[in-house]
MARVOBA-120539 format. One record per residue (C-alpha): x, y, z. Coordinates in steps of 0.5 Angstrom, whole numbers, plus 2048, in hexadecimal, padded with zeros to 3 digits. Layout:
% MARVOBA-120539
XYZ ...
//
This chain:
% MARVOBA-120539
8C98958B1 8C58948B8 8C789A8BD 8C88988C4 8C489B8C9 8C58A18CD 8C38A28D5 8C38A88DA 8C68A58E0 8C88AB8E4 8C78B28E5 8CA8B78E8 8C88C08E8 8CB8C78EC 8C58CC8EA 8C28D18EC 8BC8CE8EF 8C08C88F2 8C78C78F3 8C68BE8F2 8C18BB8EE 8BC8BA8F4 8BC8C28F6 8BB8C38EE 8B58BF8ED 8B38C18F3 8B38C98F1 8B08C68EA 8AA8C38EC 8A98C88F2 8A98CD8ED 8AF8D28F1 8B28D78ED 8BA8D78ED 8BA8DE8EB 8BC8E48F1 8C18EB8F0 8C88E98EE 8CD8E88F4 8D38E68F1 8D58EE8ED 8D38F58EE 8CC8F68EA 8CB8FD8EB 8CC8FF8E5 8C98F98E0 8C28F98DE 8C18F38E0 8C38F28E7 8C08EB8E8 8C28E38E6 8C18DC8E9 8C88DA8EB 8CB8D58EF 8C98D58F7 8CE8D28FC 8D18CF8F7 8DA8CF8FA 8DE8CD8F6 8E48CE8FA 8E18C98FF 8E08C48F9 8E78C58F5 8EA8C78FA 8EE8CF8FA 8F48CE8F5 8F18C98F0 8E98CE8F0 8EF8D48EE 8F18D08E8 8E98D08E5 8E58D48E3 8DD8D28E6 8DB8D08E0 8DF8CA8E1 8DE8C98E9 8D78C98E7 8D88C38E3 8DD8BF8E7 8D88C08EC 8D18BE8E9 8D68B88E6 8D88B68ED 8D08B58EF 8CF8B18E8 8D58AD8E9 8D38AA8F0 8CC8AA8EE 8CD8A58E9 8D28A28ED 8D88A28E9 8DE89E8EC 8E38A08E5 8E989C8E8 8E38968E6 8E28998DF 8E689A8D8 8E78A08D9 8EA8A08D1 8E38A08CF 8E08A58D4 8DF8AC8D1 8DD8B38D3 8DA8B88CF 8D98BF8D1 8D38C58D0 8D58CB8D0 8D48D38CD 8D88D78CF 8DD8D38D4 8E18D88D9 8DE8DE8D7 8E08E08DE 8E78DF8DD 8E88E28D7 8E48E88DA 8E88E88E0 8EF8E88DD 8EF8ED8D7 8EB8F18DC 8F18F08E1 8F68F28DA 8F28F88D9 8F48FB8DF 8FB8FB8DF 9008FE8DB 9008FA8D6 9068F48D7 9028EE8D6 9018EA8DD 8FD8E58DC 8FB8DF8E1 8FF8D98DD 8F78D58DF 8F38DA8DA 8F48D68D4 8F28CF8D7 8EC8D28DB 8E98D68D6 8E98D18D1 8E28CE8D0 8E48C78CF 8E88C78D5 8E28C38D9 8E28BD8D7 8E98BD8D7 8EA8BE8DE 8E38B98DE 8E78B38DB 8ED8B58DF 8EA8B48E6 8E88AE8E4 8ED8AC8DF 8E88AA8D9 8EC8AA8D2 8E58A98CD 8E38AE8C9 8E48B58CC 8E28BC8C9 8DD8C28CB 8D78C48C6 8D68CB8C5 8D08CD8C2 8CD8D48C6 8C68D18CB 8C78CA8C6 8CD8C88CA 8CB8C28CE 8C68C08CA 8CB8BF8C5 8D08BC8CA 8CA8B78CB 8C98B68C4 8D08B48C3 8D28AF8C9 8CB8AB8C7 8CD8AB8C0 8D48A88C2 8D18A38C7 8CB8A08C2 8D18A08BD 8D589B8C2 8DB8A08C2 8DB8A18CA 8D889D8D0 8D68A38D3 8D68AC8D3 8D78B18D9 8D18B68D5 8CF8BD8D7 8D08C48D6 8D18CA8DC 8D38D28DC 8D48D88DF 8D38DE8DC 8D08E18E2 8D58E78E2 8D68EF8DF 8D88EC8D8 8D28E78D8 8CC8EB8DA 8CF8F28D8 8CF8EE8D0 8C98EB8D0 8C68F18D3 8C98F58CC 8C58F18C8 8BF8F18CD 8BE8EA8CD 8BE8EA8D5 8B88EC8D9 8B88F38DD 8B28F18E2 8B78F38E8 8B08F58EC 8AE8ED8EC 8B58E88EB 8B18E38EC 8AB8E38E7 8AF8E68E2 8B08E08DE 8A98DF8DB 8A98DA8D5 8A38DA8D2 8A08E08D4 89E8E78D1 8A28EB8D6 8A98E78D5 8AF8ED8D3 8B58E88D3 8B98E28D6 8BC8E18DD 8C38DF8DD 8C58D88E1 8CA8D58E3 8CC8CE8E4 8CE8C78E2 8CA8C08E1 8CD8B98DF 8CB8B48DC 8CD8AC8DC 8CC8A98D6 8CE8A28D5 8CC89C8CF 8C88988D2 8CB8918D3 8D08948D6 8CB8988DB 8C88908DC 8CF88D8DD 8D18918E2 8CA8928E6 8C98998E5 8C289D8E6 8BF89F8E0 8BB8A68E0 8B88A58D9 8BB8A48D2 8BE8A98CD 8BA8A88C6 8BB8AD8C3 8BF8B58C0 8BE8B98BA 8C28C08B9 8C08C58B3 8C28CC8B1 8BD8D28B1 8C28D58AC 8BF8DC8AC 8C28E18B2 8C78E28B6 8C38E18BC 8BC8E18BA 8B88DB8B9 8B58DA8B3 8AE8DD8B4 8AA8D88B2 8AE8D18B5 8B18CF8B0 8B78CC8B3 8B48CA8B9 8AF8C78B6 8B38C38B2 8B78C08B8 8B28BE8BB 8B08BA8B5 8B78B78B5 8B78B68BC 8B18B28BC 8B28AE8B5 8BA8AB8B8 8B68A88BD 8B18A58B9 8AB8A98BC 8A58AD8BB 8A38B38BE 89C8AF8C1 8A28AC8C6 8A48B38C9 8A18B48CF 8A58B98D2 8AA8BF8CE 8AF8C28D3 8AF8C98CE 8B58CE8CC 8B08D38CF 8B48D98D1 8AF8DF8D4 8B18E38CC 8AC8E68C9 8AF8E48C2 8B18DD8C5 8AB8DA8C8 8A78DB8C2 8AA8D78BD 8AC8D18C2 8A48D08C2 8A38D18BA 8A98CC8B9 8A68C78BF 89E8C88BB 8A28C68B3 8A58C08B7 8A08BE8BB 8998BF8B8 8948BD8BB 8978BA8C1 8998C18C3 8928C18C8 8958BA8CB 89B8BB8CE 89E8BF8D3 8A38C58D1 8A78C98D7 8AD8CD8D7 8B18CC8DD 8B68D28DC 8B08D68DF 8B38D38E6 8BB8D28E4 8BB8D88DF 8BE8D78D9 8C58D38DA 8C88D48D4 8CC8CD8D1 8CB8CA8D7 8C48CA8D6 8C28C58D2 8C58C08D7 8C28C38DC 8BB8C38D8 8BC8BC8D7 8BD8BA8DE 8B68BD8DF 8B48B98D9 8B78B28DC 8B48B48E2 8AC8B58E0 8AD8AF8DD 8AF8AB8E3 8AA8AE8E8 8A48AF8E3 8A48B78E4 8A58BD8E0 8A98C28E3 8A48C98E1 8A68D08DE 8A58D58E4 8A48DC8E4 89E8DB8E0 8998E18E0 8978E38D9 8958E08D5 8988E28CD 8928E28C7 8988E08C3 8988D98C6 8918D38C5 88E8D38CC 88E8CB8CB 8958CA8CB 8978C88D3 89D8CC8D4 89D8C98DC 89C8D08DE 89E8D08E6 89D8CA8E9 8A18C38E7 89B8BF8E5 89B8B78E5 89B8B28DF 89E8AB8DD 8A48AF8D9 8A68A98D4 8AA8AD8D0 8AD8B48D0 8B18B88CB 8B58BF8CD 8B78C48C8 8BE8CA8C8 8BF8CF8C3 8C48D48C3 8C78DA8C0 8C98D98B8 8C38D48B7 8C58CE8BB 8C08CA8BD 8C08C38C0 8BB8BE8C3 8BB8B88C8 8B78B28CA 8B68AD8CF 8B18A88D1 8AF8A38D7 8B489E8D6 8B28978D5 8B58908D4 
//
């Protein structure tokens, strides 16, 4: 069968160096740092003391103070960057078939913040089970598109994809294939989290996965470099519109660029270690590229896991090395988490947009926080240390990874006629 054609036509993101799309990009291609001491609990007794959260971010101006009491902030999050992807793609849904418009959902962990807050509230007590009647419906990880698809009233395909930091990326992978296959007109995609409290930063600090430079937040996320010790925790949401693309015509909408392609794999090794020689990610981004018809020589540009982990890092590079070959040396590589940390399932939506991006504005966004350079990597592959560089980006392709060896990779290109 011929696969219709799927087209970005809005976007919209809350992070920690942008709480719009514009700000985002502007953080991305400047090369600010999103990460700062954690104002939002006590760090007095945590070894890691610092993340990027959200900054500026009011949730009751925008929800209002009952209906943001019933959320947990992962889905404010999402409600937020949705609003800002469906303005920018100017939707008037009362215009459209709303039965063929779905949202699809990327998260990890989903209320963390709630679960933590209520069983600790129950802790307290005497015992006698006092729970909020909203604990449930706020936790649930699937609860964003819900609320997604309620506030706009759209009754396509709707469910979350939970696979660890391949979250959003799956969500991706999954509306694209609906869309192509002719089953919806258009999805509501993307991913967000919260886990900047106790239990996030107290969990990821047993398993020593977070960074402990308390003396230098800023520079603490250092993809790539000899000196990296963990990833930063981030925060957010980002959106994405995609649409079919005779529907994006009819209807006279932008076009960003075109979804061409996604690929998932497992590592099937551990728990939480990637494999060490790149298996997996190897393996999805060869599976990327062959679903959409392309070859490595048309990458120009990889938006990279890239977390700022000794063990991490290493195996991301061999991966890109098996599935790229030579042409490793001919494109950019960068890893946006040095700026926005690591956003957990939200991140590949976030990275996607950076990836959308570079190619509507011919510009890589760099890997900051590069001050030595690690023996272990070919000094001629071009990491975009520190500086956004220009090029023509024609192509680009952005990868996520998760706990339990979930990998999944997306790829969009220049839309042409």
């Amino acid at each position: 069968m011929e696969f219709k054609r799927v087209v970005v036509t809005g976007l919209g993101a809350l992070t920690p160096i942008g709480n719009t799309v514009a700000d985002y990009w502007n953080g991305l291609i400047n090369g600010v740092s999103g990460a700062a001491f954690i104002k939002s609990f006590d760090v007095a007794h945590f070894k890691t003391k610092f993340a990027c959260e959200v900054k500026g971010f009011d949730a009751e101006g925008f929800l209002g103070r009952k209906e943001a009491r019933k959320l947990d902030p992962f889905v404010q999050y999402a409600l937020f960057s949705t609003e800002e992807a469906v303005k920018d793609a100017g939707l008037d849904f009362e215009k459209l078939d709303t039965n063929r418009i779905g949202v699809i959902w990327g998260s990890g962990i989903g209320g963390l913040k709630t679960f933590l807050d209520e069983v600790v509230n129950f802790a307290k007590g005497d015992g006698t089970p006092k729970f909020n009647p909203f604990f449930i419906p706020k936790m649930i990880a699937d609860i964003a598109p819900g609320h997604i698809s309620i506030k706009y009233g759209l009754r396509g395909p709707n469910f979350t994809t939970v696979s660890a930091c391949a979250s959003s990326n799956n969500s991706l992978i999954d509306a694209f294939n609906y869309l192509r296959l002719g089953k919806a007109n258009m999805f509501i995609t993307g991913g967000s989290e919260a886990i900047i409290n106790e239990a996030g930063i107290g969990g990821f600090n047993a398993m020593h996965a977070l960074s402990t430079r308390n003396e230098d937040p800023a520079t603490a996320s250092r993809p790539f470099d000899l000196d990296r010790d963990g990833f930063v925790a981030g925060e957010g949401a980002g959106t994405i519109i995609l649409e079919e693309l005779e529907h994006a015509k009819a209807r006279g909408a932008k076009i960003y660029a075109e979804m061409v392609g996604g690929g998932m794999s497992a590592d099937a090794y551990h728990m939480t270690a990637p494999h060490p020689d790149g298996l997996g990610a190897s393996l999805v981004m060869k599976a990327a590229l062959e679903d959409a018809g392309l070859t490595p020589a048309d990458i120009d540009y990889v938006n990279v896991h890239g977390t700022s982990t000794p063990i991490g890092d290493p195996q991301e590079v061999k991966a890109i090395s098996d599935a790229f070959g030579d042409e490793i040396y001919r494109i950019n590589i960068s890893s946006t988490k040095s700026m926005t940390g690591h956003l957990l399932g939200a991140a590949g939506a976030v990275e996607a947009i950076a990836a959308i991006l570079a190619i509507k504005n011919d510009i890589i966004p760099p890997t900051i926080n590069h001050f030595t350079d690690d023996p272990a990597f070919d000094p001629k592959i071009n990491f975009t240390f520190n500086q956004a560089q220009k090029r023509v980006v024609n192509v680009a392709q952005s990868n996520g990874f998760g706990f339990g060896g979930h990998n999944a990779s997306v790829i969009f290109k220049k839309y042409q006629e």
